[in-house]
VODOTOR-542425 format. One record per atom (N, C-alpha, C): residue in one letter; residue number from 0; z, y, x; atom name. Coordinates in steps of 0.001 Angstrom, whole numbers. Atoms other than C-alpha are relative to their C-alpha. Example, Ala and Ser with C-alpha at 12.3 -4.5 7.8 and 13.67 -1.06 7.14 Angstrom:
2
site code->A pos->0 z->0 y->-1190 x->890 site->N;
site code->A pos->0 z->7800 y->-4500 x->12300 site->CA;
site code->A pos->0 z->0 y->1200 x->900 site->C;
site code->S pos->1 z->-60 y->-1190 x->-820 site->N;
site code->S pos->1 z->7140 y->-1060 x->13670 site->CA;
site code->S pos->1 z->730 y->1090 x->-770 site->C;
//
This chain:
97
site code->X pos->0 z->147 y->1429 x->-43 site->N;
site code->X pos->0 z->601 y->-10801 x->-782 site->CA;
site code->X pos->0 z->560 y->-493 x->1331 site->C;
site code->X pos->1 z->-584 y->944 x->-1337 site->N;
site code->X pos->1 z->2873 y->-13094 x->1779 site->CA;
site code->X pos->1 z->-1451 y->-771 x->308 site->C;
site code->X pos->2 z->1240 y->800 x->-578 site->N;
site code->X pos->2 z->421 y->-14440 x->4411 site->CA;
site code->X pos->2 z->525 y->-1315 x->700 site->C;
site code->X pos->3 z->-782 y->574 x->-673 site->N;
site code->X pos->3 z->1067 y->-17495 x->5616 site->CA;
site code->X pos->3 z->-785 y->-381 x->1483 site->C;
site code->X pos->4 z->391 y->-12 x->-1524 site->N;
site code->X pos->4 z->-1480 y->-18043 x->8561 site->CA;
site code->X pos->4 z->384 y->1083 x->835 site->C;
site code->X pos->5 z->-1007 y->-470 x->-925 site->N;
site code->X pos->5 z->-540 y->-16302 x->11677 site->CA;
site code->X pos->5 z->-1029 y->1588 x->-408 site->C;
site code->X pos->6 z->1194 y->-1497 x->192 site->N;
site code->X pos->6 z->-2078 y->-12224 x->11327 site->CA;
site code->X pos->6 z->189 y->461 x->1557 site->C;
site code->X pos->7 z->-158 y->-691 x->-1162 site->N;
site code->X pos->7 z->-2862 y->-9939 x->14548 site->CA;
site code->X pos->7 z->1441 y->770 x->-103 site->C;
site code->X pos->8 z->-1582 y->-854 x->145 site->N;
site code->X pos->8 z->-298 y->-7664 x->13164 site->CA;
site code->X pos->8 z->443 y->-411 x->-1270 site->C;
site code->X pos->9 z->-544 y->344 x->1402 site->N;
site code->X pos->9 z->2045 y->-8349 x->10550 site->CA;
site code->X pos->9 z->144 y->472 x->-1079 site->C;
site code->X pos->10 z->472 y->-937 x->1327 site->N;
site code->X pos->10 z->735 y->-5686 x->7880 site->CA;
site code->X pos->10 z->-997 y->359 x->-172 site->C;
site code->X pos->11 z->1627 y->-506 x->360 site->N;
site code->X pos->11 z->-2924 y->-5266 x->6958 site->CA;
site code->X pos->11 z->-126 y->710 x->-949 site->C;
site code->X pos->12 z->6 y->-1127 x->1379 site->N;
site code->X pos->12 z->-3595 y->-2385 x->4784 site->CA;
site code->X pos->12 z->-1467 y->-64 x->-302 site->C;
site code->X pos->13 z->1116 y->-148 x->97 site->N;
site code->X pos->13 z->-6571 y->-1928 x->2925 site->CA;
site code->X pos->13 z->-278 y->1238 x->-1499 site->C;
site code->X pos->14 z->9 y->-500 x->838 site->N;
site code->X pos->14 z->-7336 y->496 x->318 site->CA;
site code->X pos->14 z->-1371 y->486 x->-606 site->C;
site code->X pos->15 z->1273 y->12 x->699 site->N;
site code->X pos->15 z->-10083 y->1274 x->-2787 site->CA;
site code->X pos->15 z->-513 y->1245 x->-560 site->C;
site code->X pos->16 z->-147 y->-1040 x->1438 site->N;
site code->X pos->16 z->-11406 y->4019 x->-5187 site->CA;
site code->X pos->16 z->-1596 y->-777 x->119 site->C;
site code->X pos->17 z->1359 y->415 x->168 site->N;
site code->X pos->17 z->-13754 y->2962 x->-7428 site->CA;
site code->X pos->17 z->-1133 y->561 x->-466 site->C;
site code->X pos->18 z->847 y->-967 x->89 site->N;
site code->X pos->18 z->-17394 y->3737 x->-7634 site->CA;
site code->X pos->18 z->-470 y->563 x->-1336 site->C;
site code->X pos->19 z->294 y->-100 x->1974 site->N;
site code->X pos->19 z->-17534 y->3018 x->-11673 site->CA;
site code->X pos->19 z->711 y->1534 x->-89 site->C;
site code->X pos->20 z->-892 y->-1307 x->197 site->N;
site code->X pos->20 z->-15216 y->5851 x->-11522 site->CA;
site code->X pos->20 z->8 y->1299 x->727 site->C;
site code->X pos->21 z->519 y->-1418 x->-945 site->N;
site code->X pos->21 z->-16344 y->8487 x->-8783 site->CA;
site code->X pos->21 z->-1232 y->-546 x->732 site->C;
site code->X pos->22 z->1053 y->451 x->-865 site->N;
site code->X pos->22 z->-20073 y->8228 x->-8167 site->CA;
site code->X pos->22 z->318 y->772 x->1545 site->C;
site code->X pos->23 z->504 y->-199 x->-1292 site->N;
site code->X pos->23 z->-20055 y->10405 x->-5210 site->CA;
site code->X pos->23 z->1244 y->-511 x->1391 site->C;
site code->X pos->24 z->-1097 y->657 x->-987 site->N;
site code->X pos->24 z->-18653 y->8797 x->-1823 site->CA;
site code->X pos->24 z->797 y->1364 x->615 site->C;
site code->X pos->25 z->-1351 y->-869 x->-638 site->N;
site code->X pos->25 z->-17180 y->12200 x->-819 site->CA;
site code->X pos->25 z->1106 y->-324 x->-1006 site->C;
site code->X pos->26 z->-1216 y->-38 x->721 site->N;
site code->X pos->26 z->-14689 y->11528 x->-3741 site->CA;
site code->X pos->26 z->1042 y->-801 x->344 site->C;
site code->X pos->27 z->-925 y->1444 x->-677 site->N;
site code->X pos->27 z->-13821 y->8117 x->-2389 site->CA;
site code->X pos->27 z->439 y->388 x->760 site->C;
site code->X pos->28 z->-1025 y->-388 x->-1656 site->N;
site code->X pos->28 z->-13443 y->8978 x->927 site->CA;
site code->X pos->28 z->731 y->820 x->-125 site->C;
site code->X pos->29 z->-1001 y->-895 x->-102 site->N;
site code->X pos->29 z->-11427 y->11810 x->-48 site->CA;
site code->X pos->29 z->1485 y->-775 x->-696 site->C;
site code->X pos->30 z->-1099 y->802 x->248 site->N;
site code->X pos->30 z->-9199 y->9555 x->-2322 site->CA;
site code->X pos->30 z->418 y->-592 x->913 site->C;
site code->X pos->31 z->-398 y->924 x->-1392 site->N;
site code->X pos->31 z->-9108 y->6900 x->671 site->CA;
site code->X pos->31 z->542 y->43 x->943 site->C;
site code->X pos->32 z->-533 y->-587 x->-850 site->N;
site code->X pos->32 z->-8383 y->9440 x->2677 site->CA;
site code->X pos->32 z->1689 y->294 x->49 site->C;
site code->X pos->33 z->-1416 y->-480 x->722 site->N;
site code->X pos->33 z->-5088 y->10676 x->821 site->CA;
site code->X pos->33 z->748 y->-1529 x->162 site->C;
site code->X pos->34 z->-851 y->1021 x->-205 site->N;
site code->X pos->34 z->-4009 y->7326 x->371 site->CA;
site code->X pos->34 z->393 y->-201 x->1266 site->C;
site code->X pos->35 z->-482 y->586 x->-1267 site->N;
site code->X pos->35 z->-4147 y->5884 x->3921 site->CA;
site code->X pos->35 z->1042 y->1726 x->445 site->C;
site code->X pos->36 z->-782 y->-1106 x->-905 site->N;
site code->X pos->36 z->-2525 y->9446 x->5339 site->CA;
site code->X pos->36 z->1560 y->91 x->-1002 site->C;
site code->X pos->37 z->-1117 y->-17 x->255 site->N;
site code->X pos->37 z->375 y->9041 x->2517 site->CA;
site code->X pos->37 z->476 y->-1367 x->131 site->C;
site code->X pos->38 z->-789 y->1371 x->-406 site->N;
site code->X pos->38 z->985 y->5338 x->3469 site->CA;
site code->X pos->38 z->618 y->24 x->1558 site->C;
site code->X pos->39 z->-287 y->-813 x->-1036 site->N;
site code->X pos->39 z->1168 y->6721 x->6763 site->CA;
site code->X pos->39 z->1179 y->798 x->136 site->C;
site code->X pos->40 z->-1065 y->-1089 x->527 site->N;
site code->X pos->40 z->3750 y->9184 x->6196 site->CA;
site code->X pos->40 z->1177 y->-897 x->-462 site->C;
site code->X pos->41 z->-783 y->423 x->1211 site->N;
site code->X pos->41 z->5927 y->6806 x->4010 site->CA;
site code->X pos->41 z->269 y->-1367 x->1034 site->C;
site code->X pos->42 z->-322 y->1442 x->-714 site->N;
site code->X pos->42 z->5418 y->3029 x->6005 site->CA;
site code->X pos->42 z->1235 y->-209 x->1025 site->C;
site code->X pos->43 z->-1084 y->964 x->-748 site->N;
site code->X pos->43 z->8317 y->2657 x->8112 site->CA;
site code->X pos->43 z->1213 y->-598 x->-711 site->C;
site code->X pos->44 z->-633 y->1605 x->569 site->N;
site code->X pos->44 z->10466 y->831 x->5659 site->CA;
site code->X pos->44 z->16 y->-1221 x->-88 site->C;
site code->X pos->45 z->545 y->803 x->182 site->N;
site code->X pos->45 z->7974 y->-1017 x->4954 site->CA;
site code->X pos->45 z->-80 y->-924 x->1309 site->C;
site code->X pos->46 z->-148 y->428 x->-1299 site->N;
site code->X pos->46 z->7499 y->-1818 x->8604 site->CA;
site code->X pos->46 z->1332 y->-591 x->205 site->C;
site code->X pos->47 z->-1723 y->101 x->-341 site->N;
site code->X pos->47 z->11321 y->-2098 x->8992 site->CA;
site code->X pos->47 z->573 y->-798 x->-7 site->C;
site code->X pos->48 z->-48 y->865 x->369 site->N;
site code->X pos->48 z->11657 y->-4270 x->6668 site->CA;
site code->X pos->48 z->-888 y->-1810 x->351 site->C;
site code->X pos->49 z->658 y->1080 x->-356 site->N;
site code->X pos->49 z->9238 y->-6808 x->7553 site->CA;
site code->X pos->49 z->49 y->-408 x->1739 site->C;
site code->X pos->50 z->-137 y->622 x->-1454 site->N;
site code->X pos->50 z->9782 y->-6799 x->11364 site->CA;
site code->X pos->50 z->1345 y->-673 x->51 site->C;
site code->X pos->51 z->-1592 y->373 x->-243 site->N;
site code->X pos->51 z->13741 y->-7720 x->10669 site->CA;
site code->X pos->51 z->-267 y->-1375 x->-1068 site->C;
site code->X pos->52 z->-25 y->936 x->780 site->N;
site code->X pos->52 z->12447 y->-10020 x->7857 site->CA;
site code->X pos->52 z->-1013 y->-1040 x->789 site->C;
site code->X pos->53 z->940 y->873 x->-218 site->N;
site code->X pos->53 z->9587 y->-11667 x->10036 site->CA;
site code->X pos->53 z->-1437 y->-621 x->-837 site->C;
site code->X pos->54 z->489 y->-22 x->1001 site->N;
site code->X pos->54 z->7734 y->-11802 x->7326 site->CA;
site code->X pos->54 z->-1839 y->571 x->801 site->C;
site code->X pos->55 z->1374 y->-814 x->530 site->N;
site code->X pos->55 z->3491 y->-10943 x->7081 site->CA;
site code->X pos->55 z->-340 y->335 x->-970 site->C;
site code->X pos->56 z->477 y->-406 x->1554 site->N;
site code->X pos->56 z->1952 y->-9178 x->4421 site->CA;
site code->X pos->56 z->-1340 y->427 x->346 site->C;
site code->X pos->57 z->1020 y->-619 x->97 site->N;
site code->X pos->57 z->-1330 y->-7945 x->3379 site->CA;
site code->X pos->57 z->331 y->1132 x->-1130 site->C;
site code->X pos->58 z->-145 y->-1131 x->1360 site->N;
site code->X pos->58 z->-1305 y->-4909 x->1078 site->CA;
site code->X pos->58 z->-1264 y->945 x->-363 site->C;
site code->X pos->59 z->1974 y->-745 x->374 site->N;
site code->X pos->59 z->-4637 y->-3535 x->-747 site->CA;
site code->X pos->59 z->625 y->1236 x->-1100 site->C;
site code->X pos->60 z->-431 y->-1218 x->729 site->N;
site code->X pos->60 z->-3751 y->-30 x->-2540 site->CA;
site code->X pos->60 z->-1891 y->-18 x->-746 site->C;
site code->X pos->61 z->1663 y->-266 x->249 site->N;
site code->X pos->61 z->-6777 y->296 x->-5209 site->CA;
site code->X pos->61 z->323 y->1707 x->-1119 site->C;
site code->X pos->62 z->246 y->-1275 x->998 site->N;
site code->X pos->62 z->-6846 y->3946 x->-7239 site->CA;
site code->X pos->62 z->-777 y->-293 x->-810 site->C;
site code->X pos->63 z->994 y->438 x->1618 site->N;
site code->X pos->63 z->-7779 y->3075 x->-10806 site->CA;
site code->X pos->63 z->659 y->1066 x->-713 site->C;
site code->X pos->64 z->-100 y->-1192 x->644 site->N;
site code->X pos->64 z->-6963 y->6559 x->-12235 site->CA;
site code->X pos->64 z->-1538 y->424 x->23 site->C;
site code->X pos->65 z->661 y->-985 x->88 site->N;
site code->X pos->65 z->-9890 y->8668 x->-13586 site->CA;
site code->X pos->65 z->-709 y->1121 x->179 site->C;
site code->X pos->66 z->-250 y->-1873 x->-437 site->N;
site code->X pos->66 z->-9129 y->11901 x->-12193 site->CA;
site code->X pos->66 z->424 y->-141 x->1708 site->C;
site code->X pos->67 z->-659 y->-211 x->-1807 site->N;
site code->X pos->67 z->-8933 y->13230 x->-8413 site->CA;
site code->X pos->67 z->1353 y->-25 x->-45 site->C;
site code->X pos->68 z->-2191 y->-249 x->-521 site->N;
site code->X pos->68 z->-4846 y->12940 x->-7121 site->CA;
site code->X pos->68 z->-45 y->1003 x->739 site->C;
site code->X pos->69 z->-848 y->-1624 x->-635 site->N;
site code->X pos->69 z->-3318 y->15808 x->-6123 site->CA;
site code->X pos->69 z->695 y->-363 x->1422 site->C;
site code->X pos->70 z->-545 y->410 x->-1044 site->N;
site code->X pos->70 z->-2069 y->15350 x->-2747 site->CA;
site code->X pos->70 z->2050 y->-376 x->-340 site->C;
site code->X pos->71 z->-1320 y->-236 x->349 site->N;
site code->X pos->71 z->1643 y->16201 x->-4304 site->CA;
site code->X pos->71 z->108 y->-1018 x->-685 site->C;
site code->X pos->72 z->-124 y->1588 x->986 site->N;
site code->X pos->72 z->1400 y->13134 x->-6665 site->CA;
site code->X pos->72 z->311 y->-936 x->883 site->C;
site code->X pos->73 z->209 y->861 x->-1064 site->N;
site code->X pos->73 z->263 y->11051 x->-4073 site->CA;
site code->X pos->73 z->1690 y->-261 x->600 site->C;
site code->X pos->74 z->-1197 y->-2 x->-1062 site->N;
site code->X pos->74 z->3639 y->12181 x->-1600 site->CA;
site code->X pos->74 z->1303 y->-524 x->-528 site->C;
site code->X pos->75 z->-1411 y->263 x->925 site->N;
site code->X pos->75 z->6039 y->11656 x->-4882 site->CA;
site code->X pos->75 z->-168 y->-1698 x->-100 site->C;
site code->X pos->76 z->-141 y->1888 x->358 site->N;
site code->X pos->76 z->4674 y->7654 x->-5560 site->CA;
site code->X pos->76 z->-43 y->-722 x->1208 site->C;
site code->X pos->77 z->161 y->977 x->-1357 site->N;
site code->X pos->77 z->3767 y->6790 x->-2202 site->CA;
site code->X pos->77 z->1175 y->-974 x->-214 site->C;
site code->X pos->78 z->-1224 y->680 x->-295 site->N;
site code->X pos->78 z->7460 y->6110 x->-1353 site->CA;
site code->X pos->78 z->454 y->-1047 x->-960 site->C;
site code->X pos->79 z->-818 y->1221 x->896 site->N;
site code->X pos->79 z->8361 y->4630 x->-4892 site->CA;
site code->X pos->79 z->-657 y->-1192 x->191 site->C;
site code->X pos->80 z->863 y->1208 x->-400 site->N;
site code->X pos->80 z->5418 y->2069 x->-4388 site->CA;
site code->X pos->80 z->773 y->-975 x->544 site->C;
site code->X pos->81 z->-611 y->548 x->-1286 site->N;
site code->X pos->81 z->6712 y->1055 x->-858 site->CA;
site code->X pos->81 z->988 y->-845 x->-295 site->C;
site code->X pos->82 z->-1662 y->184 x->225 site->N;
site code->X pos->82 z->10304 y->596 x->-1960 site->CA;
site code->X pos->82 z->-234 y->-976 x->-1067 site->C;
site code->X pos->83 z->824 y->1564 x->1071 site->N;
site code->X pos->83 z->8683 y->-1799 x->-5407 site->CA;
site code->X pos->83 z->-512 y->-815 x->1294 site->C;
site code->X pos->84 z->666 y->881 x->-1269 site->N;
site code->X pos->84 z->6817 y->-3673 x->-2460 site->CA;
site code->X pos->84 z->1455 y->-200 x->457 site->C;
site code->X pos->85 z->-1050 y->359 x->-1413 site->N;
site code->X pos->85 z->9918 y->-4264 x->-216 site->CA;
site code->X pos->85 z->903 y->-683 x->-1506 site->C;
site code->X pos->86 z->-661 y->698 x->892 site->N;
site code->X pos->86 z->11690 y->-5303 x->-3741 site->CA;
site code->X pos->86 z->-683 y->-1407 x->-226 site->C;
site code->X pos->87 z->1103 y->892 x->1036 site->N;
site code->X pos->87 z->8980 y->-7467 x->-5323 site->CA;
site code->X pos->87 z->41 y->-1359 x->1355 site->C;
site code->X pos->88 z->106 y->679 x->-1708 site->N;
site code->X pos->88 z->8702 y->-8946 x->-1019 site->CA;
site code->X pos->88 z->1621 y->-859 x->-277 site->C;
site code->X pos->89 z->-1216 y->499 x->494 site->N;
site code->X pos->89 z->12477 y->-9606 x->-1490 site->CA;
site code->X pos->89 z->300 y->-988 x->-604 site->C;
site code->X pos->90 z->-508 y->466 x->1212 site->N;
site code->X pos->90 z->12871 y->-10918 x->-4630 site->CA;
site code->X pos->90 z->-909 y->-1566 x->390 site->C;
site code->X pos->91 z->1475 y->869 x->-267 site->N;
site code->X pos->91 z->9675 y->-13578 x->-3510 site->CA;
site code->X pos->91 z->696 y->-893 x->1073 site->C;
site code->X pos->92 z->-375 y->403 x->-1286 site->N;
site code->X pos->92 z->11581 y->-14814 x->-280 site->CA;
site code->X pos->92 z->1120 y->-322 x->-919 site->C;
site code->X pos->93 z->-1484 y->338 x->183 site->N;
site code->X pos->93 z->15114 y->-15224 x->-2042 site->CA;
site code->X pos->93 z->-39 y->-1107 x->-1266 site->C;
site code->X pos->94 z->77 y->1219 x->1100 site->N;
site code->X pos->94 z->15218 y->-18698 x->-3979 site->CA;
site code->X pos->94 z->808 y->670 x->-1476 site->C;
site code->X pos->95 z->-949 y->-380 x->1113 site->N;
site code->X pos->95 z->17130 y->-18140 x->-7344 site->CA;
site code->X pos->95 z->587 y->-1645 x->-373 site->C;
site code->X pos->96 z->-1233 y->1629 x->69 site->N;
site code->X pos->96 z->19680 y->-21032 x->-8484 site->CA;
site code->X pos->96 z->-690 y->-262 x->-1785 site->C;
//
């Protein structure tokens, strides 16, 4: 989501797993965990992009799968995510005729 008031920094991450779906909080935090450490790994496009674009964003990652992620899953979508985000960001900023 484009922010338009001013942010501390110009990317707020936030991310979910839900409890309907893994009572115990080690599961979360272990999902939560995976996520933030492969957004980590993956964000400087994202960054890249938005410091040359000026741009703020907020971005909330929520895990609505079922089943624990495999760390290897995780490392393969991270990036495609990112790269949808920096499109979807794009496409949002560029008027069309």
């Amino acid at each position: 989501m484009l922010v338009d008031e001013p942010l501390d920094f110009p990317i707020k991450v936030g991310v979910s797993a839900s409890k309907k779906n893994f009572k115990t909080a080690v599961d979360r935090n272990r999902i939560k965990r995976l996520l933030k450490e492969n957004y980590r790994l993956n964000k400087h496009p994202l960054h890249q992009y938005i410091k040359d674009s000026g741009k703020q964003v907020a971005v909330f990652f929520m895990y609505i799968a079922k089943v624990l992620p495999e760390n290897e899953l995780l490392q393969r979508k991270m990036p495609l995510i990112i790269d949808k985000l920096i499109k979807e960001l794009n496409e949002t900023s560029t008027p069309t005729a």
